[in-house]
C-alpha positions in Angstrom: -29.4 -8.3 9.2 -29.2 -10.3 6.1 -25.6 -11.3 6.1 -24.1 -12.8 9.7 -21.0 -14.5 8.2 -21.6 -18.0 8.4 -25.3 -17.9 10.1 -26.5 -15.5 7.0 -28.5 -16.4 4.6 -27.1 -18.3 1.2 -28.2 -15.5 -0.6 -26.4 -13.1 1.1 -23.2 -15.1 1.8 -23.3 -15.9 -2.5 -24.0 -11.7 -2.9 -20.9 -11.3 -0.9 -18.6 -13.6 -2.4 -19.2 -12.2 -6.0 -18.4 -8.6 -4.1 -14.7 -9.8 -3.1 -13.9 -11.3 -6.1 -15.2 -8.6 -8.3 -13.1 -6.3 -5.8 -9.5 -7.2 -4.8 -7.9 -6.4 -2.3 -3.9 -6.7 -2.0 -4.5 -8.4 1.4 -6.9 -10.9 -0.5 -4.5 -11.1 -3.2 -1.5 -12.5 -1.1 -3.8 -14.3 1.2 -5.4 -16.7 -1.3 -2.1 -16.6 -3.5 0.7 -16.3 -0.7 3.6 -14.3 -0.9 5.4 -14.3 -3.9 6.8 -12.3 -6.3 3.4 -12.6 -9.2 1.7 -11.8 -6.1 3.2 -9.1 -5.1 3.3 -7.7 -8.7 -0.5 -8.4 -8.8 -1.4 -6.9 -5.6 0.6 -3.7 -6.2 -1.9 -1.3 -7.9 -4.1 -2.3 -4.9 -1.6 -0.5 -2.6 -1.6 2.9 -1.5 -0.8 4.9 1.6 0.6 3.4 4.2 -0.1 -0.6 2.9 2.3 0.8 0.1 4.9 2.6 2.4 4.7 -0.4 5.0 5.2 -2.8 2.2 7.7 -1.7 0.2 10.7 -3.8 1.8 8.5 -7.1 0.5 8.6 -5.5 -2.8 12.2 -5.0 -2.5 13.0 -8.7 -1.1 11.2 -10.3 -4.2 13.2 -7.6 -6.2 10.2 -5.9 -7.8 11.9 -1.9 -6.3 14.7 -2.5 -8.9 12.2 -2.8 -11.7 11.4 -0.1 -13.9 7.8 -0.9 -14.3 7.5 -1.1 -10.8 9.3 2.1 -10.3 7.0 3.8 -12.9 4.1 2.8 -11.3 5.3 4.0 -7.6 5.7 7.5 -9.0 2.6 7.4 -10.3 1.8 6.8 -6.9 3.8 9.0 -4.8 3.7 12.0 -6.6 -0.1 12.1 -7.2 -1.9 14.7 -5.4 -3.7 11.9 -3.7 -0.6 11.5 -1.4 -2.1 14.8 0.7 -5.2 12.1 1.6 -2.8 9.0 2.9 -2.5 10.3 6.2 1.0 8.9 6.1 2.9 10.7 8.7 6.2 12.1 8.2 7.9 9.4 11.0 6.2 7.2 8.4 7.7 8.2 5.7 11.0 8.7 7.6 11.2 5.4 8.8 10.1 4.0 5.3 13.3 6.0 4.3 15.4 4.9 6.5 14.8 1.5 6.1 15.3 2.1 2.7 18.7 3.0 2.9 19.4 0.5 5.2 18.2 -2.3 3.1 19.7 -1.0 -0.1 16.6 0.3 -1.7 17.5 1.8 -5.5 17.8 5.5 -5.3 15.1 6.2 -7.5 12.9 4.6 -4.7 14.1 6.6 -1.8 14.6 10.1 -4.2 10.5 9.0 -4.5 9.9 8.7 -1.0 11.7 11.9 0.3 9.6 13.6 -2.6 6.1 12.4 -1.3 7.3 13.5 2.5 8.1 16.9 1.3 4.8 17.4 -0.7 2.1 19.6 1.1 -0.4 17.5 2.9 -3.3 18.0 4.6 -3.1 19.2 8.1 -2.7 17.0 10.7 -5.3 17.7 13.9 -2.6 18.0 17.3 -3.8 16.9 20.5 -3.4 16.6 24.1 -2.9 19.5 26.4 -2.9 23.4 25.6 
């Protein structure tokens, strides 16, 4: 294998690195720039599923859920047909509701979120005993 993390070859290690940057990710976005609220704004079209549903109460403590743009851009999101792929459960987005509330999250947020639970999504394989 070419690339071994630190025991690869420079070649591979330099291949790799131009693949990240070329590539963000929102965890790479808040890693290298921290927590704040640019990084948050930056690191927001990188989110989807549950990253976005988990991470919404940061977005709400750097007061990004109260922003139009931001709003815009989470029901482009939410109400996509891509939603049916998340595999977001409903507890998900029930809890992600509920904290909602709890925290003070702007209607138009939660009216979002109870929209994307009640969408049709794909269906979700049950097991454990018959």
């Amino acid at each position: 294998m070419l690339v071994r993390g630190k025991r690869g070859l420079p070649e591979a290690q330099a291949f790799v690195a131009r693949l990240l940057e070329e590539r963000p990710t929102w965890e790479r976005i808040l890693s290298t720039k921290g927590a704040s609220r640019e990084s948050w704004l930056e690191a927001l079209p990188h989110l989807q599923g549950l990253s976005l549903v988990r991470n919404l109460s940061n977005l709400h403590r750097f007061g990004l859920l109260e922003e139009t743009g931001v709003q815009e851009a989470l029901a482009r999101k939410l109400l996509s047909p891509k939603v049916a792929g998340w595999r977001v459960y409903p507890y998900q987005w029930l809890q992600a509701i509920l904290r909602g509330r709890e925290e003070g999250w702007p209607g138009e947020v939660l009216a979002l979120l109870e929209t994307a639970l009640e969408l049709p999504s794909r269906p979700y394989p049950w097991r454990g005993r018959p």
